[in-house]
MIRO-565677 format. One record per residue: x, y, z of N, C-alpha, C in turn; residue in three letters. Coordinates in Angstrom, 3 decimals, decimal comma. Each point is the difference from the previous one (the first is absolute). Last residue first. Example, Ala and Ser with C-alpha at 12.3 -4.5 7.8 and 13.67 -1.06 7.14 Angstrom:
2
<pt n_c1="12,850" n_c2="-2,250" n_c3="7,080" ca_c1="0,820" ca_c2="1,190" ca_c3="0,060" c_c1="-0,770" c_c2="1,090" c_c3="0,730" residu="ser"/>
<pt n_c1="0,290" n_c2="-5,720" n_c3="-0,070" ca_c1="-0,890" ca_c2="1,190" ca_c3="0,000" c_c1="0,900" c_c2="1,200" c_c3="0,000" residu="ala"/>
//
This chain:
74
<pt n_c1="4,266" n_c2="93,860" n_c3="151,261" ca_c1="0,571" ca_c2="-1,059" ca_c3="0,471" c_c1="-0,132" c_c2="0,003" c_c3="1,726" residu="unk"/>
<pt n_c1="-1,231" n_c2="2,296" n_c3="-5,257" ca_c1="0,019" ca_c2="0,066" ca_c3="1,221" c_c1="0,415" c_c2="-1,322" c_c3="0,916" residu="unk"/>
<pt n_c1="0,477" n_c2="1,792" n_c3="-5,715" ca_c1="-0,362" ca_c2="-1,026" ca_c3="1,327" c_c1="0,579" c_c2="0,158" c_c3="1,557" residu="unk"/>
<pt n_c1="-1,472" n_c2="2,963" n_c3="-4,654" ca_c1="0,681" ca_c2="-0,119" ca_c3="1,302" c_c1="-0,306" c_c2="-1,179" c_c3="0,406" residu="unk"/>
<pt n_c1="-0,143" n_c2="0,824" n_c3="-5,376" ca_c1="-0,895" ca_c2="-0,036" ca_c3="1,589" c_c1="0,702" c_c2="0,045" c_c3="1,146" residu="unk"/>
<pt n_c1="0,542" n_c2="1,143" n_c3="-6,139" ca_c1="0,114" ca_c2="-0,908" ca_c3="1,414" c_c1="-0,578" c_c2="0,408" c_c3="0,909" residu="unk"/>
<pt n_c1="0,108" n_c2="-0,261" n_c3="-5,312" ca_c1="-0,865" ca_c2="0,728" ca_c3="0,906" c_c1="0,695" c_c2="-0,736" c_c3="1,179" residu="unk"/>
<pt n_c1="1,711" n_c2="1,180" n_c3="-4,986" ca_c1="0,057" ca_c2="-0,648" ca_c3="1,198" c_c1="-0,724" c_c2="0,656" c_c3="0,883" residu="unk"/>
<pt n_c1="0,654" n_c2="-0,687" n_c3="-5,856" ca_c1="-0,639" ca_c2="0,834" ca_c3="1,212" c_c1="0,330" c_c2="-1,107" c_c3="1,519" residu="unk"/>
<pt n_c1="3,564" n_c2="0,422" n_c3="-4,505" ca_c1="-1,025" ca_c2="-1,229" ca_c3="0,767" c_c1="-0,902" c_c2="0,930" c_c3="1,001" residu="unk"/>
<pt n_c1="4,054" n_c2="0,892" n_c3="-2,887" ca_c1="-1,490" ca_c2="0,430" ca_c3="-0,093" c_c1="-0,784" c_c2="-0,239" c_c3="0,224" residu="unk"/>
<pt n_c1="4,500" n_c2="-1,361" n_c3="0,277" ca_c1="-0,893" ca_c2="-0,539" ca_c3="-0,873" c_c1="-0,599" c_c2="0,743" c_c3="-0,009" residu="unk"/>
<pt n_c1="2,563" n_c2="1,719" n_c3="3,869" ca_c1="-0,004" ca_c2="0,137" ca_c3="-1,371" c_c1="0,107" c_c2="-0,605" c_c3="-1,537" residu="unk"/>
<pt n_c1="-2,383" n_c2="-0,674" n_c3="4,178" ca_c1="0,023" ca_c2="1,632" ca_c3="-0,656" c_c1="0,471" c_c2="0,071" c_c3="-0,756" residu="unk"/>
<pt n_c1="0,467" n_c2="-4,588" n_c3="1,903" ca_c1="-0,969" ca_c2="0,642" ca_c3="-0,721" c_c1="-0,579" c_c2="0,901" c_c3="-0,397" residu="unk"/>
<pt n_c1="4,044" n_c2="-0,522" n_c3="2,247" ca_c1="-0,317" ca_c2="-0,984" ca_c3="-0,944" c_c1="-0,783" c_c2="0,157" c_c3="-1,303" residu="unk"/>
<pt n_c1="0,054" n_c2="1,476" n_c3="4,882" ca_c1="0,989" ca_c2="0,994" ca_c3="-1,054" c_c1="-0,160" c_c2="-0,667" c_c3="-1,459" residu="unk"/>
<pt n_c1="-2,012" n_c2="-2,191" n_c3="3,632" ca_c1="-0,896" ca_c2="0,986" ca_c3="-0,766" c_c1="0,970" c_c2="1,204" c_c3="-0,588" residu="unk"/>
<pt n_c1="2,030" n_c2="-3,867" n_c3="1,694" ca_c1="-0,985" ca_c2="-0,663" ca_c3="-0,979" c_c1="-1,552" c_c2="1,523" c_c3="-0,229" residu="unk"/>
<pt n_c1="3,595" n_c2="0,234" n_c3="2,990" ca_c1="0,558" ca_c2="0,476" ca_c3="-1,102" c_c1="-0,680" c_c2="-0,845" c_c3="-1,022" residu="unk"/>
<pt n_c1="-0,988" n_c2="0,745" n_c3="4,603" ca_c1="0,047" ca_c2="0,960" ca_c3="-0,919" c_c1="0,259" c_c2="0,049" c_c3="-1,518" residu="unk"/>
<pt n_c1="-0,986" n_c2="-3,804" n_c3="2,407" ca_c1="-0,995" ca_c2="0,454" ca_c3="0,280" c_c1="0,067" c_c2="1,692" c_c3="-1,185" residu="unk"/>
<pt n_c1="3,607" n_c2="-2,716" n_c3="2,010" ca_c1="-0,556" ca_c2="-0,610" ca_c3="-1,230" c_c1="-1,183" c_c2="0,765" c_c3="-0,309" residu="unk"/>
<pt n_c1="1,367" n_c2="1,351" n_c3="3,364" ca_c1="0,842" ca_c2="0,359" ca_c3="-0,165" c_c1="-0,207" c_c2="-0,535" c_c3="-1,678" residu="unk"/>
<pt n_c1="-2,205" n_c2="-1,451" n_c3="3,588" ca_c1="-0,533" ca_c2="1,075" ca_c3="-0,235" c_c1="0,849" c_c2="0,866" c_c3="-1,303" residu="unk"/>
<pt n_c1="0,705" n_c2="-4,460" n_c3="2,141" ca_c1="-1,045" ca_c2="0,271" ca_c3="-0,393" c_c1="-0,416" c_c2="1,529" c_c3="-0,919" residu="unk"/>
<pt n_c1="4,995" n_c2="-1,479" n_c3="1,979" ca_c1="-0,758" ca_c2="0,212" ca_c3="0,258" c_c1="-1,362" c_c2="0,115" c_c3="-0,887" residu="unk"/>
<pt n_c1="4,709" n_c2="-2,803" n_c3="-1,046" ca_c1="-0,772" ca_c2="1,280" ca_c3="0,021" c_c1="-1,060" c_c2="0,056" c_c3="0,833" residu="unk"/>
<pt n_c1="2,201" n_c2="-4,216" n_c3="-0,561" ca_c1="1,025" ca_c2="0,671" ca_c3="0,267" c_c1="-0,295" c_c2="1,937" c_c3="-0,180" residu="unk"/>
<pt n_c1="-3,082" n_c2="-4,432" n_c3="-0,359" ca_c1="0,253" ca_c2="0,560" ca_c3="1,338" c_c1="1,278" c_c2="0,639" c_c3="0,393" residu="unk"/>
<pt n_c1="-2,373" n_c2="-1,862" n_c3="-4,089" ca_c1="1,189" ca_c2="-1,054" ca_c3="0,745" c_c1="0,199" c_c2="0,766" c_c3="1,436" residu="unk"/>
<pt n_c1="-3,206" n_c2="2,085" n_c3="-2,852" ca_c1="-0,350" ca_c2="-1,496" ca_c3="0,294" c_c1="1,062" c_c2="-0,962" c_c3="0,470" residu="unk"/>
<pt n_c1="1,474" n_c2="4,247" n_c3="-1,308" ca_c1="-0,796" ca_c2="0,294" ca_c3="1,139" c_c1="-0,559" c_c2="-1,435" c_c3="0,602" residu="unk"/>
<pt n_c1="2,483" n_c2="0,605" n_c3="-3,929" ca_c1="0,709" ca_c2="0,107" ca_c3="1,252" c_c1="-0,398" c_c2="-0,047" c_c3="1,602" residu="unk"/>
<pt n_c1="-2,042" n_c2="0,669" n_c3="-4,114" ca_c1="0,452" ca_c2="-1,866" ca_c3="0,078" c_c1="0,686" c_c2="-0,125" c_c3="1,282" residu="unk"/>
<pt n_c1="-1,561" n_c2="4,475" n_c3="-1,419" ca_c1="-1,136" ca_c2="-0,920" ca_c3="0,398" c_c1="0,429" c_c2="-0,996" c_c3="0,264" residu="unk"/>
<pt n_c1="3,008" n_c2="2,995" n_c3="-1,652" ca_c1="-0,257" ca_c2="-0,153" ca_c3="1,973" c_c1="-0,748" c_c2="-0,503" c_c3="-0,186" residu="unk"/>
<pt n_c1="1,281" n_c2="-0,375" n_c3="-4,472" ca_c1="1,042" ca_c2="-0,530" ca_c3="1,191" c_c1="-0,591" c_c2="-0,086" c_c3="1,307" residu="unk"/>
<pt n_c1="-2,436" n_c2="1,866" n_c3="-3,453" ca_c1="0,275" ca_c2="-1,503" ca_c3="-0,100" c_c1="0,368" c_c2="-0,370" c_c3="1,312" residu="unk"/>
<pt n_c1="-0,390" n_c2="4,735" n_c3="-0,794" ca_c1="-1,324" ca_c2="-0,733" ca_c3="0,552" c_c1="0,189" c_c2="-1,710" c_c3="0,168" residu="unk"/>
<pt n_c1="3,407" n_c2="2,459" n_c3="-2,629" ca_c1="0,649" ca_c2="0,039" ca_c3="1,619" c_c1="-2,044" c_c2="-0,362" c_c3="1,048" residu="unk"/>
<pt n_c1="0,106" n_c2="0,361" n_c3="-4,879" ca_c1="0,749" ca_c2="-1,159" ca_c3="0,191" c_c1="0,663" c_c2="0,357" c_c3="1,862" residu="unk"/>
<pt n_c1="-3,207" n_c2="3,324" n_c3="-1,900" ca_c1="-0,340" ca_c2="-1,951" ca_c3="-0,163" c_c1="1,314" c_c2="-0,877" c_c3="0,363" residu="unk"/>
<pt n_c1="1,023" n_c2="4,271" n_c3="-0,338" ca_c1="-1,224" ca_c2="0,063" ca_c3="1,213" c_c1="-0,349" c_c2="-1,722" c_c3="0,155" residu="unk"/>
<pt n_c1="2,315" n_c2="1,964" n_c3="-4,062" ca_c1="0,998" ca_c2="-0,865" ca_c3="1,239" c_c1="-0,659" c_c2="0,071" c_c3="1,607" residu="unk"/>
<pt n_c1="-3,007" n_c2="-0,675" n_c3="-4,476" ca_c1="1,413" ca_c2="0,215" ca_c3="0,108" c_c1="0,317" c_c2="0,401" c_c3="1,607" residu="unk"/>
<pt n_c1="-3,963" n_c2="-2,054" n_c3="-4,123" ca_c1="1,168" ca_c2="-0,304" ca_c3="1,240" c_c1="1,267" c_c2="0,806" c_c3="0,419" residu="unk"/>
<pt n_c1="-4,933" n_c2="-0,995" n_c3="-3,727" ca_c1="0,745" ca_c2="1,386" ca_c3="0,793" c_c1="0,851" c_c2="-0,922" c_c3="1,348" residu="unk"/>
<pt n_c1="-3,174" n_c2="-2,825" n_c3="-2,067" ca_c1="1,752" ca_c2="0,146" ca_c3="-0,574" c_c1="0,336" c_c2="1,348" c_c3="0,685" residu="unk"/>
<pt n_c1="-4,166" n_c2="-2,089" n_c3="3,213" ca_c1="0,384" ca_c2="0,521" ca_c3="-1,670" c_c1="1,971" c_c2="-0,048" c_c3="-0,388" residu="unk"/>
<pt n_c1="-1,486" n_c2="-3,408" n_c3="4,033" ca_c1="0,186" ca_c2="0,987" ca_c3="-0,023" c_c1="-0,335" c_c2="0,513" c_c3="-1,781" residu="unk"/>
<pt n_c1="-0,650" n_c2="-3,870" n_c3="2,656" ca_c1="-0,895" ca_c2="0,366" ca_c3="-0,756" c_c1="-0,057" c_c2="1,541" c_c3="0,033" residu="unk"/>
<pt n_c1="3,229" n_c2="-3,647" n_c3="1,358" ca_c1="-0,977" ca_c2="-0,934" ca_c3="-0,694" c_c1="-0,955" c_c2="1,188" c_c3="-0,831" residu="unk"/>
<pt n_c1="3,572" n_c2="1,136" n_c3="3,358" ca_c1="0,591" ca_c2="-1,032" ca_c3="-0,825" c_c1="-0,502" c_c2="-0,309" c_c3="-1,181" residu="unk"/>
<pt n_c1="-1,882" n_c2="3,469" n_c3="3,215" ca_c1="0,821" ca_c2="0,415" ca_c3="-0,499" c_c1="1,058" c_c2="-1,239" c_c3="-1,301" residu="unk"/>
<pt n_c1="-3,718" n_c2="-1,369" n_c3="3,278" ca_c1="-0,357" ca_c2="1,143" ca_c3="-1,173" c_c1="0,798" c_c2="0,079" c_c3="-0,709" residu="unk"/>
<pt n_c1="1,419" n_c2="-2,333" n_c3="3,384" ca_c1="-0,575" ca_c2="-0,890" ca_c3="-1,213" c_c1="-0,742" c_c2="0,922" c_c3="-0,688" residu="unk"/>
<pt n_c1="2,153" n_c2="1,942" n_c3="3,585" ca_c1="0,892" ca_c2="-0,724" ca_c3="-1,014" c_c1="-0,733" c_c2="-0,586" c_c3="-1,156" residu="unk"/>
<pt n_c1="-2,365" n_c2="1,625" n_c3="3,343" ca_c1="0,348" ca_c2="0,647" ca_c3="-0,509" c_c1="0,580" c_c2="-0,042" c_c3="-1,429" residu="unk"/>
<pt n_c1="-1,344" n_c2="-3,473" n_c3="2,985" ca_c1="-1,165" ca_c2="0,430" ca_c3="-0,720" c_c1="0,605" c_c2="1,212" c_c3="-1,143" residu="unk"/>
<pt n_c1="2,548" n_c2="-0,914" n_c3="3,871" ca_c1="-0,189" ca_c2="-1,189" ca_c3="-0,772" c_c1="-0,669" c_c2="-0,154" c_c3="-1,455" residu="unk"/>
<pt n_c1="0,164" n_c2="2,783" n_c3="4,069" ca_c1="1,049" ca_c2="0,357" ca_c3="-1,003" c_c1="0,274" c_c2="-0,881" c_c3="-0,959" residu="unk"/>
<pt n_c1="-4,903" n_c2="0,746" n_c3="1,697" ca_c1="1,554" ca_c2="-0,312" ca_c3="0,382" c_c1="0,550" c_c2="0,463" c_c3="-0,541" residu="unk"/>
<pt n_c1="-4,560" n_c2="1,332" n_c3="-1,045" ca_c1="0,235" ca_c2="-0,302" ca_c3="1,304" c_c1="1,348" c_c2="-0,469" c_c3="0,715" residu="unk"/>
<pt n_c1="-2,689" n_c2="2,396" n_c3="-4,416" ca_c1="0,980" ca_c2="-0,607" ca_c3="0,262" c_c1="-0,161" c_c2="0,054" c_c3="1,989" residu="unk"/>
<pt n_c1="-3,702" n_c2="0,836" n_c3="-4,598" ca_c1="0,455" ca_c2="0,135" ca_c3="1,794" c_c1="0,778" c_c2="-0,950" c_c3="0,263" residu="unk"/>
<pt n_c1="-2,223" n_c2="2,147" n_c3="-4,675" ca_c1="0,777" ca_c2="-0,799" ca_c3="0,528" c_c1="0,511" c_c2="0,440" c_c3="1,340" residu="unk"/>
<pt n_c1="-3,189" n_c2="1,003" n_c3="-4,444" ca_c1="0,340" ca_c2="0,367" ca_c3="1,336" c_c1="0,706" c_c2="-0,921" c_c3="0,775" residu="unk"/>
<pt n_c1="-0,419" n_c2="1,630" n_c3="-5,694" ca_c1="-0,537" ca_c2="-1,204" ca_c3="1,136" c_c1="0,110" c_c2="0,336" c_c3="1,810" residu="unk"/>
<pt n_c1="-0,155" n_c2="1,581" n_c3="-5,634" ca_c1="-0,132" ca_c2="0,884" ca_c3="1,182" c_c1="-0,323" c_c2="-0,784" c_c3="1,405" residu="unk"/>
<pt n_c1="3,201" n_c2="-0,769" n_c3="-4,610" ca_c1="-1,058" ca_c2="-0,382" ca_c3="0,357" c_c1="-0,596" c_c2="0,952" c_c3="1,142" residu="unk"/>
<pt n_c1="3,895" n_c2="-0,111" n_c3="-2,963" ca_c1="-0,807" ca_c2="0,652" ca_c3="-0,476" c_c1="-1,598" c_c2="-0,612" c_c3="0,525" residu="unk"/>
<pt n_c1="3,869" n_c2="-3,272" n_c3="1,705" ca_c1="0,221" ca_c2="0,954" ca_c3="-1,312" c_c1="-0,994" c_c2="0,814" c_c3="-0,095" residu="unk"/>
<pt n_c1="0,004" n_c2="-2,899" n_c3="3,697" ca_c1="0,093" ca_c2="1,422" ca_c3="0,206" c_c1="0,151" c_c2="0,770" c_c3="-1,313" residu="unk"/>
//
């Protein structure tokens, strides 16, 4: 993700995490680190999906990360 323009489609909370662990930019702050927690939290099934969901795109606003999301209908 450093200074790259890549597209990336997260699907778990799993996936999330491993962005955020493995291939987050240095910009980190405290958006990122509470994105940590509920995502892990989430893959252990002590958060709701969605909830990780938010705060892995709080996260990335404020990196500066462009976010495009989608409704998923259900």
């Amino acid at each position: 993700m450093n200074d790259r323009q890549d597209v990336i489609t997260i699907s778990s909370s799993l996936e999330a995490a491993d962005l955020l662990l493995n291939g987050w930019p240095k910009k980190r702050g405290p958006s990122y680190k509470l994105a940590v927690m509920t995502c892990l939290d989430s893959f252990r099934g002590k958060q709701p999906p969605e909830l990780a969901r938010q705060d892995l795109i709080a996260a990335a606003i404020e990196a500066h990360i462009y976010v495009k999301t989608r409704a998923i209908r259900i």
